[in-house]
C-alpha positions as CSV (number, residue, x, y, z in Angstrom):
1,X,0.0,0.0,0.0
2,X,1.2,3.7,-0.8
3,X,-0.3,6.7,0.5
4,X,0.8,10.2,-0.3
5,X,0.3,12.9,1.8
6,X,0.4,17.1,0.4
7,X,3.7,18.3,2.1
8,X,2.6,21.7,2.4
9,X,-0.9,21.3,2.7
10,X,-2.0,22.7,6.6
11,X,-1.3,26.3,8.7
12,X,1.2,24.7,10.5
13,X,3.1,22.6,7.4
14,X,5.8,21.7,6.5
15,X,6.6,21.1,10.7
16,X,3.3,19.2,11.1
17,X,2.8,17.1,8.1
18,X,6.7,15.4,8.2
19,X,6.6,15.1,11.9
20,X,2.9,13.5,11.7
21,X,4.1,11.2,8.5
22,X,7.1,10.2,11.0
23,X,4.9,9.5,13.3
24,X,1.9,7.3,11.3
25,X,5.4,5.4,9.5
26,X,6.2,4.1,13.0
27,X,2.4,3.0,13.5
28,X,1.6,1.3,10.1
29,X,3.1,-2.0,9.1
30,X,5.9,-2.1,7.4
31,X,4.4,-3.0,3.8
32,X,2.7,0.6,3.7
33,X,4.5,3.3,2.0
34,X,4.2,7.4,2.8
35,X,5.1,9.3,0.5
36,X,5.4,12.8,1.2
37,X,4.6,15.5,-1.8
38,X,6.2,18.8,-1.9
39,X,8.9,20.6,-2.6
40,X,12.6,19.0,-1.7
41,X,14.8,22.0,-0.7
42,X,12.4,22.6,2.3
43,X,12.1,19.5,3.1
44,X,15.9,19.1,3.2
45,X,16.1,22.7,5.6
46,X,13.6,21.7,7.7
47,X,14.4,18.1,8.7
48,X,18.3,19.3,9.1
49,X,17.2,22.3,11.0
50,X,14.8,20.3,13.3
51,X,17.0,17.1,13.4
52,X,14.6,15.2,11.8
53,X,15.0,11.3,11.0
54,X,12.6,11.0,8.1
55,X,14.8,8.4,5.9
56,X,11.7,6.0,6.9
57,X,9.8,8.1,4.2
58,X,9.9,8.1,0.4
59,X,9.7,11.8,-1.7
60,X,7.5,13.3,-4.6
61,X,9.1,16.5,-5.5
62,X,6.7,19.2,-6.3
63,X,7.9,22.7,-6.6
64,X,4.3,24.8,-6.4
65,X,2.3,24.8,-3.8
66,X,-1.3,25.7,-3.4
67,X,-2.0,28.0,0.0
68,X,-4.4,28.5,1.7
69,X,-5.7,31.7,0.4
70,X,-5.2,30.7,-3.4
71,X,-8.1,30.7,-5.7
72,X,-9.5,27.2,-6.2
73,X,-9.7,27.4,-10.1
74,X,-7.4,29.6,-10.7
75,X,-4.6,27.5,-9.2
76,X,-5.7,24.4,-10.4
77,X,-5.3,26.2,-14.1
78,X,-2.2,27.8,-12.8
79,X,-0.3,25.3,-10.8
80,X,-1.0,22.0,-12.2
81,X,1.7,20.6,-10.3
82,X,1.3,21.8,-7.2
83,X,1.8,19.3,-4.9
84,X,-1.9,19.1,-3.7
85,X,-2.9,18.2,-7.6
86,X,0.1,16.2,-8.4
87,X,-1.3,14.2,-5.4
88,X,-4.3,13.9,-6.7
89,X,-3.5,13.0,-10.0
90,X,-1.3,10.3,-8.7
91,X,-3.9,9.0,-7.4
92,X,-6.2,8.6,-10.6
93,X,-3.3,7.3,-11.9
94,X,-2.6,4.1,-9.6
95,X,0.3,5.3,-8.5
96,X,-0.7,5.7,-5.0
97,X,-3.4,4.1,-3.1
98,X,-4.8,6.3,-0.8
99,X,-4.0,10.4,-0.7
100,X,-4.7,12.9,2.0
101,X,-4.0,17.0,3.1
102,X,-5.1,19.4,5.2
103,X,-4.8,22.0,3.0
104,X,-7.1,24.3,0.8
105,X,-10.9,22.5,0.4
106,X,-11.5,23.9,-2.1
107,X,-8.5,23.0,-4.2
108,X,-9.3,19.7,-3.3
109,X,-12.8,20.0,-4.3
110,X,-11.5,20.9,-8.2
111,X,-8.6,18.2,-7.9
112,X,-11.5,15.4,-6.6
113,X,-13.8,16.5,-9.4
114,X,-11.3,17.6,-12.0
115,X,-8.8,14.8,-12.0
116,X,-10.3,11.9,-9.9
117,X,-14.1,12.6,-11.2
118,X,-17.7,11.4,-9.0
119,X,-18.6,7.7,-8.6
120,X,-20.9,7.8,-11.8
121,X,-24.4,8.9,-11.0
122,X,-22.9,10.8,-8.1
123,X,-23.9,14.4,-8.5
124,X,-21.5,16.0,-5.9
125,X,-19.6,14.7,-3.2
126,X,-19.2,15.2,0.4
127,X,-17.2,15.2,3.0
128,X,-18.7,13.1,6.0
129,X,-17.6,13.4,9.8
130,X,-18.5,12.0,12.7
131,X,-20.8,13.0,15.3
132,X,-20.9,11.5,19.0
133,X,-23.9,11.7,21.0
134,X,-24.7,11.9,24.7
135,X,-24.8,7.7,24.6
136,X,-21.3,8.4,22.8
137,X,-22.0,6.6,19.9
138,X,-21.6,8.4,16.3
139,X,-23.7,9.8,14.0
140,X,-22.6,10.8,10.4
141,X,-22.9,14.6,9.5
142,X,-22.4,15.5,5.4
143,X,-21.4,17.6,4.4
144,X,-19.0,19.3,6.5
145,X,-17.1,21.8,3.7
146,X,-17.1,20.7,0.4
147,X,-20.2,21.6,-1.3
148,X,-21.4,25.2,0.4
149,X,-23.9,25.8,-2.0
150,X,-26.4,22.4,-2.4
151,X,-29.4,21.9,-4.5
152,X,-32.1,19.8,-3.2
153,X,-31.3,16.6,-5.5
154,X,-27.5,16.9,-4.4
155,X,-29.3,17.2,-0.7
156,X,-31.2,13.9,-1.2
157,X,-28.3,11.9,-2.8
158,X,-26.4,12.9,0.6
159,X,-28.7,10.8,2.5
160,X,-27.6,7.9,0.3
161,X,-24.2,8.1,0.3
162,X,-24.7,8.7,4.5
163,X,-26.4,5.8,4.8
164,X,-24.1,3.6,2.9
165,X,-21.4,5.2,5.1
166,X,-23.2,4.3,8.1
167,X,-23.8,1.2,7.6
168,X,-19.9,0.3,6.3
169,X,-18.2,2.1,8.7
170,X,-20.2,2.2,11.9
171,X,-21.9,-0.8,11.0
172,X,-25.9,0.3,11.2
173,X,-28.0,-2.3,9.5
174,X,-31.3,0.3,8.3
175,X,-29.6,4.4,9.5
176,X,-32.3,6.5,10.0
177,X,-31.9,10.0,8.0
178,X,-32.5,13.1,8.9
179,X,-32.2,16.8,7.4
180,X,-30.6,19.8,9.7
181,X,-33.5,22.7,9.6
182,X,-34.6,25.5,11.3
183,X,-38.1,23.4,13.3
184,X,-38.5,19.7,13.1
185,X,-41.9,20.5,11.0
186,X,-42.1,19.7,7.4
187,X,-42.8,23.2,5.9
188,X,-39.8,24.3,7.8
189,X,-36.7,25.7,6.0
190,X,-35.7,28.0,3.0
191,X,-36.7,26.3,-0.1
192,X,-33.9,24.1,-0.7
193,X,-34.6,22.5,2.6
194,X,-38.3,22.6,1.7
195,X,-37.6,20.9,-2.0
196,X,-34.9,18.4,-0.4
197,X,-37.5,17.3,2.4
198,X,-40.1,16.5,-0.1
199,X,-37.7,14.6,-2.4
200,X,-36.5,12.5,0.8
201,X,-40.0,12.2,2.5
202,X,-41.4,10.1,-1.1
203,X,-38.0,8.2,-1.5
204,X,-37.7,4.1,-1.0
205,X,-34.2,4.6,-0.9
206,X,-33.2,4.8,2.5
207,X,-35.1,5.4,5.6
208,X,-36.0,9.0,6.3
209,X,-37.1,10.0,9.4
210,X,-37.6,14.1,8.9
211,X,-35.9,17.0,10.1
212,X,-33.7,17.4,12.8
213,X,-32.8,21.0,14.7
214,X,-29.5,22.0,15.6
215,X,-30.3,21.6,18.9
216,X,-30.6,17.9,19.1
217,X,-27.3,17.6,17.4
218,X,-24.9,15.5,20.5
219,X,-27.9,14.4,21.9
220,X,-30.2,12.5,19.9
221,X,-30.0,9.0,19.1
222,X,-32.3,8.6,17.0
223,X,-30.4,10.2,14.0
224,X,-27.6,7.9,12.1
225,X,-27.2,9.8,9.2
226,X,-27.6,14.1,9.4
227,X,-28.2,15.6,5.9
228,X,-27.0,18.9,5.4
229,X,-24.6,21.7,2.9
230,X,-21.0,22.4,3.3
231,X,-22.0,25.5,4.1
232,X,-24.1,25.0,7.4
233,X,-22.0,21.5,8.1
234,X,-18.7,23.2,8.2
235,X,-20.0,26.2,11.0
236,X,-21.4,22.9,13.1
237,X,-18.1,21.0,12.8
238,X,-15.9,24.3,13.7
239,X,-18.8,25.0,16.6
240,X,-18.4,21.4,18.0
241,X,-14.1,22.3,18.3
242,X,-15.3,25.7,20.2
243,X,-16.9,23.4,22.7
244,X,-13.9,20.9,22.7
245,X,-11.6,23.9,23.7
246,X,-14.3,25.5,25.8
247,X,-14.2,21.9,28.2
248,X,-10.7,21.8,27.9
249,X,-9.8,25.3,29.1
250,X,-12.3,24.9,32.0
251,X,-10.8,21.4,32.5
252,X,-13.6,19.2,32.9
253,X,-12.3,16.0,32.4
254,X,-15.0,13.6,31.2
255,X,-14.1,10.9,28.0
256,X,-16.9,11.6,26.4
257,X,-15.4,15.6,25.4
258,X,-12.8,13.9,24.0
259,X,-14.7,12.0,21.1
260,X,-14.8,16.2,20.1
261,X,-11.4,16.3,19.4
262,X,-10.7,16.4,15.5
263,X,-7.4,15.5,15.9
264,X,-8.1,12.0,17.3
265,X,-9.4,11.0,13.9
266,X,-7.4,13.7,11.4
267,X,-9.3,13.7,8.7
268,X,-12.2,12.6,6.7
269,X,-13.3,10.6,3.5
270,X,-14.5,12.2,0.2
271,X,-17.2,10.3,-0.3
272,X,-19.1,9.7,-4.0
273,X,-15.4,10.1,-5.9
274,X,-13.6,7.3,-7.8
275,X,-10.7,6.7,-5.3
276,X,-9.7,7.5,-1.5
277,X,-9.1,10.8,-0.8
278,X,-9.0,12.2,2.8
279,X,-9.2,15.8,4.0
280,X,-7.8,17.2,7.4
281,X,-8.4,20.2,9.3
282,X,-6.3,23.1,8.0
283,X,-4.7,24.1,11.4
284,X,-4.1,20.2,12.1
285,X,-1.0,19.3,14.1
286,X,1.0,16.7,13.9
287,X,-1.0,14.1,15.9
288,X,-4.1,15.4,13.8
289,X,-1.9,14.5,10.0
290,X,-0.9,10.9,11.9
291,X,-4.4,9.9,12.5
292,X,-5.5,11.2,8.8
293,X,-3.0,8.9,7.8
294,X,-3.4,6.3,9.2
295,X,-6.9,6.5,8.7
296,X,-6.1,7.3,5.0
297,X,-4.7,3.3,5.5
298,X,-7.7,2.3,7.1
299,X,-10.3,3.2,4.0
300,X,-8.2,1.9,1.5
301,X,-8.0,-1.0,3.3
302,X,-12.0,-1.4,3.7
303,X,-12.1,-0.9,-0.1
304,X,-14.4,1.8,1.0
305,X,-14.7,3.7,-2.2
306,X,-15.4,-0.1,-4.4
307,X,-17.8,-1.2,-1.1
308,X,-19.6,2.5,-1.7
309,X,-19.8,1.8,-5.9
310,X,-21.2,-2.0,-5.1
311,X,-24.2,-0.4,-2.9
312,X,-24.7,2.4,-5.4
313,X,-25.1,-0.1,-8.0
314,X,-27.9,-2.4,-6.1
């Protein structure tokens, strides 16, 4: 198995993603490659600078980087090999296995559509986290930051690929869906929410149960699968860290706050794209890039993306 990994991809990289690839290298067997992606001379400074043992690791020069702040498009025209689409294409290619980075979303949104391409039939994809209730089992939330702007059909095929995600990973024979909105009452909700509900509410598909509010979110149980865009999933996601730090700063020290930790997991699937492709949090440290990879391992491993084609075909 060979995973790459964007060098440069993260607020804190190069420092986090080559100590966290150190790291996941002494965790995985010995028959899984890392391959870090990025540019050589600062890789070379910063492991002599930092004293740095990385020999474990094998290299992918890429000169360009995409940052943080870069256009999505216009550095995916622009920078073609930047080490965050070189990754990517690699990918597509075979070359590597399984590819991850904690770098700019939406860069990876053009590289997952441009170069990998959607699972066909797959309107958009999404990115899927976890969501731990009271009981502290997990709930899936999707999307969390790919897709901001959702119409109602991409809405509706969320709850698919969330309940196919449900049951492979946390192993829920029929999820029940729901759809984040503003009352729990059908004509709730701006008109995407109203057009998605009513698309979801006549579906045999999967098992929808109706909407869900906000404030049930780390409490219910009922909910296996939580339907929602980028652009609302991404604020709950950030909102859920707040409250990590929030119990941490006040040190109440309970188990169950620490299922809110992002960095305990690192990073996320793509779901509804042609190969595994993981995305971490951009300010992700280096225990946060060695559970993204080694998580990276995990889903190729599962054969998540062939498993998630196989249920979309039946």
């Amino acid at each position: 198995m060979r995973i790459g990994i964007d060098m440069m991809g993260g607020d804190y990289a190069p420092g986090s993603t080559i100590g966290g690839a150190v790291l996941a290298r002494k965790a995985l067997p010995d028959d899984v490659e890392i391959a870090l992606i990025g540019d050589h001379d600062i890789f070379s400074r910063y492991s002599d600078e930092h004293q740095i043992d990385a020999s474990a690791l094998s290299f992918i020069h890429s000169a360009e980087t995409v940052g943080m702040e870069d256009h999505p498009l216009k550095s995916y025209k622009e920078k073609p090999r930047a080490s965050l689409f070189l990754g990517s294409r690699m990918l597509a290619e075979g070359s590597l296995d399984g590819f991850c980075s904690a770098g700019n979303t939406g860069a990876m949104m053009v590289g997952a559509m441009q170069i990998i391409n959607s699972i066909p039939g797959i309107i958009r994809p999404a990115i899927a986290a976890p969501i731990p209730n009271i009981e502290g089992k997990q709930s899936v939330l999707l999307d969390v930051g790919l897709n901001p702007d959702a119409r109602p059909d991409v809405l509706y095929q969320y709850g698919s690929l969330g309940t196919i995600y449900s049951r492979l990973v946390h192993g829920i024979d029929n999820p029940i869906v729901a759809l984040l909105n503003v009352g729990k009452e059908e004509g709730k909700g701006n008109l995407v929410t109203r057009s998605a509900h009513q698309l979801m509410k006549e579906t045999t598909a999967y098992n929808f149960e109706g909407n869900i509010e906000a404030n049930e979110l780390f409490v219910t149980t009922w909910a296996n699968v939580i339907v929602t865009d980028g652009f609302v999933g991404n604020m709950m996601l950030k909102e859920a860290e707040a409250f990590f730090r929030v119990v941490s700063l006040k040190g109440l020290g309970n188990g169950y706050f620490e299922m809110f930790n992002f960095e305990n997991f690192g990073g996320t699937p793509v779901l509804g794209i042609n190969a595994p492709l993981l995305i971490g949090h951009g300010i992700s440290t280096e225990k946060a890039i060695k559970n993204m990879l080694l998580h990276t391992s995990e889903v190729v491993k599962a054969g998540l993306v062939n498993r998630i084609k196989e249920e979309l075909d039946k």
